[in-house]
C-alpha positions in Angstrom: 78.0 90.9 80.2 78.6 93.4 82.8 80.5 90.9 85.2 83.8 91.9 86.4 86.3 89.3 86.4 88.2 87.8 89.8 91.8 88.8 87.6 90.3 92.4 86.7 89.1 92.6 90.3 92.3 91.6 91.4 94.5 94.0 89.0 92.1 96.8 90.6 93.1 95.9 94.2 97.1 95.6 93.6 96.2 99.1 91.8 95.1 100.8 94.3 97.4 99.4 97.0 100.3 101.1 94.4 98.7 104.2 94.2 97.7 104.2 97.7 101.6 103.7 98.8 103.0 106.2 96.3 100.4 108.6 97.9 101.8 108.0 101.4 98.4 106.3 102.5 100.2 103.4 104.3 103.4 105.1 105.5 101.9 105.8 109.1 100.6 102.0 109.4 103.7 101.5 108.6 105.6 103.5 111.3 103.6 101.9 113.8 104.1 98.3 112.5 107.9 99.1 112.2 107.6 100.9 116.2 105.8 97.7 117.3 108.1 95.4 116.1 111.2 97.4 116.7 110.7 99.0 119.6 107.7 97.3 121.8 106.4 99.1 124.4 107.9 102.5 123.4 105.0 105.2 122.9 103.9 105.8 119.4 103.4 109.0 118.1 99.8 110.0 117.2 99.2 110.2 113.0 98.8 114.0 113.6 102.0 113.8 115.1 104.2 111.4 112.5 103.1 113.5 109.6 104.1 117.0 111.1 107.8 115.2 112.0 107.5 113.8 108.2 107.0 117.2 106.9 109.3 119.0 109.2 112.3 116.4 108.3 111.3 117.7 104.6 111.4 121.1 105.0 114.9 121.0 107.1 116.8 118.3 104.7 115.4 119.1 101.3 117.5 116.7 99.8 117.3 116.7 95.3 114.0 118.4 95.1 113.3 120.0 92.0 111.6 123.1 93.8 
């Protein structure tokens, strides 16, 4: 009784993935896939790096944030 199906096991995984992305786990995989393929050979800047850019591009162009 306690088996898990493959379609439960797979809602889980396509679950997490959307959480995961709307928690901004896969934007710096991201960045480096889009560097890679967009500009090959160009350095890459570290994940330290990309998220204090992210969050200084933020903070200068607020853009429709509530707060």
């Amino acid at each position: 009784m306690g088996r898990v199906t493959e379609g439960a096991r797979q809602i889980g995984s396509y679950w997490r993935t959307f959480v995961g992305d709307l928690m901004g786990d896969t934007h710096y995989r991201r960045y480096v896939a889009h560097r890679m393929r967009t500009h090959p050979g160009e350095p890459i800047l570290s994940e330290r790096d990309y998220w204090r850019m992210r969050h200084a591009a933020t903070e200068a162009n607020p853009g429709a944030r509530c707060c």
